[in-house]
C-alpha positions as CSV (number, residue, x, y, z in Angstrom):
1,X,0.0,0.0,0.0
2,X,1.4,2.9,-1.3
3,X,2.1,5.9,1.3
4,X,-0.8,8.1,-0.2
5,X,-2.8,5.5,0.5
6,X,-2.3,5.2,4.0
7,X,-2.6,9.0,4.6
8,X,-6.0,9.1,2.7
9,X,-7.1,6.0,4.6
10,X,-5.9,7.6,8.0
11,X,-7.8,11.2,7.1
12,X,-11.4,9.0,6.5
13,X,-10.4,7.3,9.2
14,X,-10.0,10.2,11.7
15,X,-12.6,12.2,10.0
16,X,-15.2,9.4,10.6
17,X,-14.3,9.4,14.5
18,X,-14.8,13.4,14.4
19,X,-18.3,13.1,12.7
20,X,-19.3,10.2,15.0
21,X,-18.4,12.4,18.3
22,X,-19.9,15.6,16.6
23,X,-22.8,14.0,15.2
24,X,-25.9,14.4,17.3
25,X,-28.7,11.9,16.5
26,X,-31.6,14.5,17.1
27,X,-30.2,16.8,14.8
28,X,-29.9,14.5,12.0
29,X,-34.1,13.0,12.6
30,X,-35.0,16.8,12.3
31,X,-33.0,17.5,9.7
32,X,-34.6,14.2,7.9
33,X,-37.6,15.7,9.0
34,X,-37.7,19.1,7.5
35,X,-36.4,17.3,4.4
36,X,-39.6,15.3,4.5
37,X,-41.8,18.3,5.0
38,X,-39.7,20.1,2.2
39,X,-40.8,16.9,-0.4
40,X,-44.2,17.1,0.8
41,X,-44.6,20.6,0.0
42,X,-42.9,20.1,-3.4
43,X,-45.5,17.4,-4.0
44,X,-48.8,19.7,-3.1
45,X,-47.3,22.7,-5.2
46,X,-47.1,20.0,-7.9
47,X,-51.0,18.7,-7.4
48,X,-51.5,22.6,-7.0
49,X,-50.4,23.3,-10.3
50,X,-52.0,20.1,-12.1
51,X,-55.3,21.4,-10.5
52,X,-54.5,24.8,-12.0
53,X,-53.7,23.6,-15.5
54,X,-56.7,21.2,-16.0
55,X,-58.7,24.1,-14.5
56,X,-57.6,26.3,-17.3
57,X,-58.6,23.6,-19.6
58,X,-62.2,23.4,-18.3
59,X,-62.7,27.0,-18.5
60,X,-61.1,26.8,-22.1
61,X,-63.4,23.6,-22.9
62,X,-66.5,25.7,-21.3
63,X,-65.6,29.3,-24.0
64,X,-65.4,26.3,-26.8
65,X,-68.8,24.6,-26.1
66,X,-70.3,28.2,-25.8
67,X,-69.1,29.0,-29.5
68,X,-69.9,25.8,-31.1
69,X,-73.5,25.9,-29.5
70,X,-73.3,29.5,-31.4
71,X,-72.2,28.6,-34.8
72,X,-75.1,25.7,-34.3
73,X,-77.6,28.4,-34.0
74,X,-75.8,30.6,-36.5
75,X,-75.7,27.7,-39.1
76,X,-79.1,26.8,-38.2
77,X,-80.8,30.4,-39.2
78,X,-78.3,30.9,-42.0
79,X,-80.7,27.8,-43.3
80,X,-83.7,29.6,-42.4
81,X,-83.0,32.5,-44.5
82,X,-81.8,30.1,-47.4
83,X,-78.3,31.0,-47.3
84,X,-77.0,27.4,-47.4
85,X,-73.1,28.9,-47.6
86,X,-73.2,30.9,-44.4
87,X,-74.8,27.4,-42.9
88,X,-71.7,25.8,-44.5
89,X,-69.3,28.1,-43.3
90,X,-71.1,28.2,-39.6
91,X,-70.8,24.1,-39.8
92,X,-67.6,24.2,-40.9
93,X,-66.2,26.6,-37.9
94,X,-68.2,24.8,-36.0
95,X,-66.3,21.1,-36.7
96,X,-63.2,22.7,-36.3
97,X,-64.2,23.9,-32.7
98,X,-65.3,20.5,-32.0
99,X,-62.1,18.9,-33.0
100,X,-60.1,21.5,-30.5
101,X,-62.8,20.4,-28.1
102,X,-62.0,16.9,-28.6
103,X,-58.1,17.8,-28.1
104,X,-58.0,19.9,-24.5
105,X,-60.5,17.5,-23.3
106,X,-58.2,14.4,-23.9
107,X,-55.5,16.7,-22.4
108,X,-57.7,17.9,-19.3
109,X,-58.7,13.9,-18.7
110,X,-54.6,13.2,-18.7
111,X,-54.0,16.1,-16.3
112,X,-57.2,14.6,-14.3
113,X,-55.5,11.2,-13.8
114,X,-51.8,13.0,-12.7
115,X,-53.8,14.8,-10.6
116,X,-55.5,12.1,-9.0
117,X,-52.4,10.2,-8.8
118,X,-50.2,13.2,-7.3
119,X,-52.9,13.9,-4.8
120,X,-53.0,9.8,-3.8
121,X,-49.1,10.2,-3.4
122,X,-49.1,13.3,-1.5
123,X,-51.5,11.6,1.4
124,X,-49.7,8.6,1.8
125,X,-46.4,10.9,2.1
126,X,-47.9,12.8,4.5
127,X,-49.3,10.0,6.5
128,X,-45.5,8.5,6.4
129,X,-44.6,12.1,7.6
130,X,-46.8,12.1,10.4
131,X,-45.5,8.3,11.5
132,X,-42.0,9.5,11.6
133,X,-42.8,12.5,13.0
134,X,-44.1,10.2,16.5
135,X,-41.1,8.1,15.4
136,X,-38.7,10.6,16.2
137,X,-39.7,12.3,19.4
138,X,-40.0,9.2,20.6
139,X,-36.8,8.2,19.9
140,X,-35.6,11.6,20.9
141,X,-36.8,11.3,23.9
142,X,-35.4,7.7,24.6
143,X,-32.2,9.4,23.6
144,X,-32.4,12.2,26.0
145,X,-33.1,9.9,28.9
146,X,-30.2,7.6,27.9
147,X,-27.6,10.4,27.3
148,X,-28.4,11.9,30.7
149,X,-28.3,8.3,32.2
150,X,-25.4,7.8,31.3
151,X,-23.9,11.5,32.4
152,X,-24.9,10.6,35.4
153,X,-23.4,7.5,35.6
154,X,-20.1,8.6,34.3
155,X,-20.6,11.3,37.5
156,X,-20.9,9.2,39.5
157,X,-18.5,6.6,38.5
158,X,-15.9,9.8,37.8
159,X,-14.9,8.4,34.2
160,X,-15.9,11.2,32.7
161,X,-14.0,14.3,31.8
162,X,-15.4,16.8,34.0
163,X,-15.5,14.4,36.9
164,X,-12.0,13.1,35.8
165,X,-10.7,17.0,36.0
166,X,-11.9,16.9,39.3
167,X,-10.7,14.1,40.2
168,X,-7.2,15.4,39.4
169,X,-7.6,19.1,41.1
170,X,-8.6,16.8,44.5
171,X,-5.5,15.1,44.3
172,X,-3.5,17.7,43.9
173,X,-4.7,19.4,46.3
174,X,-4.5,16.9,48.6
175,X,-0.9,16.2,47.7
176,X,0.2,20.0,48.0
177,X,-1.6,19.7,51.7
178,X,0.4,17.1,52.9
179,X,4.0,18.3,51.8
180,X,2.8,21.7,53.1
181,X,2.4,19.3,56.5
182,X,5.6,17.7,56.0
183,X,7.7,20.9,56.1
184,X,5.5,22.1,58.8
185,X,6.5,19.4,60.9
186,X,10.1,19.1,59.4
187,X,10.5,23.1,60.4
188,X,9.0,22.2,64.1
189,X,11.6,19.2,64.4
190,X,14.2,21.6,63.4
191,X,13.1,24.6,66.4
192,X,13.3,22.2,68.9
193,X,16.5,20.8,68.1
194,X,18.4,24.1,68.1
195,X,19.1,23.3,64.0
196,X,17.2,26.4,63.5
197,X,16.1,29.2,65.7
198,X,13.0,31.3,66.0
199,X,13.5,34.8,64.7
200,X,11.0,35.9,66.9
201,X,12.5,34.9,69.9
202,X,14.2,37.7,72.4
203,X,17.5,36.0,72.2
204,X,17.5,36.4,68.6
205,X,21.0,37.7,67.4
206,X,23.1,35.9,70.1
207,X,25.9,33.8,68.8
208,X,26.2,29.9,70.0
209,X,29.4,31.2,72.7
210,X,27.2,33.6,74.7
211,X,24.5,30.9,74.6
212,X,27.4,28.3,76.0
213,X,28.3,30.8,78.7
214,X,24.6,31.3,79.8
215,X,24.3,27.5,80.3
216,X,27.2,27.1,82.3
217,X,26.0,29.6,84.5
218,X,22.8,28.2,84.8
219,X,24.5,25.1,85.6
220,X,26.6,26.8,88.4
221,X,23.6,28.4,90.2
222,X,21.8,24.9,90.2
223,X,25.7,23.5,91.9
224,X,25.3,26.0,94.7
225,X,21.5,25.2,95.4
226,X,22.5,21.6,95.7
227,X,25.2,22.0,98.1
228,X,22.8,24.1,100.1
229,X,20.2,22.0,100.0
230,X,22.7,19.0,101.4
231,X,24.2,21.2,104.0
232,X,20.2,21.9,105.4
233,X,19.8,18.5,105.8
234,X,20.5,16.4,108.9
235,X,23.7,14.6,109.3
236,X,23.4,10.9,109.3
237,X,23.3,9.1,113.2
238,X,26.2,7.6,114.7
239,X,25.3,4.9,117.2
240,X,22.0,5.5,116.6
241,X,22.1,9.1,117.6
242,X,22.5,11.8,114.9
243,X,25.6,13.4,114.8
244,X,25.6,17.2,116.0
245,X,26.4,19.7,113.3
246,X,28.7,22.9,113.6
247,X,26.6,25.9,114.2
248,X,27.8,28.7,112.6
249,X,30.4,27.0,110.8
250,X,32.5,25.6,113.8
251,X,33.2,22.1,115.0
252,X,30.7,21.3,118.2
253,X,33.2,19.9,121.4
254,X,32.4,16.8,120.7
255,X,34.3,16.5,117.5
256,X,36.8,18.6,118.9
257,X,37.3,16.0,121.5
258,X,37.6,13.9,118.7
């Protein structure tokens, strides 16, 4: 298969799908349908104008009965008054009007049958009309119901497009939530490990030294509250009496005697 080929076979091919997602079935049964009406209209201008041509032919037969009865009366007194060539001329006008009679009549019974035909033709069209009129609100109706159906089912189901583009802005969402989470936390681990400090805190701007020196000192002041607290408490008994503290610093006599 030559390349040509292909490429025409590929453009059907694609322009088929196009038509097929573009087409909408209710559009084409109206479309068929003013076509139909369009044909039925076409067909009663047609009996229209039969009617109106073996009309004119009546009216024409009607003038042409009216003169023949004439040139019967005129050939008849022409024989009265003994002029036997004016009867002859009256008879002989009058045979040629009946010959022309004998003409438009054959025409007007021909335009008769059409007529007859066309108007036989023009009621069963418009009977067929009428049934596929019914034909297709109905099936436009069963095609609305199934369309929305099945919108409603892709909805639900979230196959479809819209729902899918949904679908896709929730999950980002929901992604962007939880890293924003994750670097909450990550920044919160980082505070209260000393990795980072709080700019908002009043010992913003110190460097780690000063901070060094300020614990030791806090660890000094809780050495000399120890030692205090130990020197408060009672000395532990020494043959089951407790053993007398210095007062004011001083040994008591009995360790001195010690």
């Amino acid at each position: 298969m030559s390349i040509s080929r292909r490429l025409a076979d590929l453009f059907r091919i694609k322009a088929n799908k196009a038509l097929d997602r573009a087409e909408d079935p209710r559009e084409v049964l109206d479309y068929s349908y003013e076509r139909q009406l369009e044909m039925l209209t076409k067909v009663r201008r047609g009996v229209a104008d039969v009617a109106t041509s073996r009309k004119r032919l009546d009216l024409q037969l009607a003038q042409l009965q009216q003169a023949a009865d004439k040139l019967g009366e005129q050939a008849a007194q022409a024989v009265d008054v003994g002029r036997d060539d004016l009867a002859r001329e009256a008879l002989t006008r009058r045979a040629a009007v009946t010959a022309q009679m004998d003409e438009i009549t054959a025409q007007r019974d021909a335009l008769s049958g059409e007529e007859a035909k066309l108007t036989t033709a023009a009621t069963r069209l418009q009977a067929r009309v009428e049934a596929f009129r019914t034909r297709k609100e109905t099936i436009k109706a069963t095609y609305t119901a199934a369309e929305a159906q099945t919108r409603v089912g892709e909805a639900v189901s979230g196959i479809s497009e819209e729902m899918g583009d949904v679908g896709l802005a929730v999950q980002r969402a929901e992604d962007r939530t939880a890293q924003m989470q994750a670097r909450a936390g990550a920044i919160d681990e980082l505070l209260t490990s000393g990795a980072l400090q709080d700019a908002t805190a009043t010992t913003a701007g110190r460097d780690d030294l000063q901070a060094a020196l300020d614990a030791a000192r806090g660890d000094q002041g809780v050495d000399r509250e120890l030692a205090a607290l130990k020197a408060a408490r009672p000395a532990p008994a020494v043959g089951g009496r407790p053993e007398p503290r210095a007062v004011g610093g001083r040994p008591s006599d009995e360790e001195a005697r010690r």
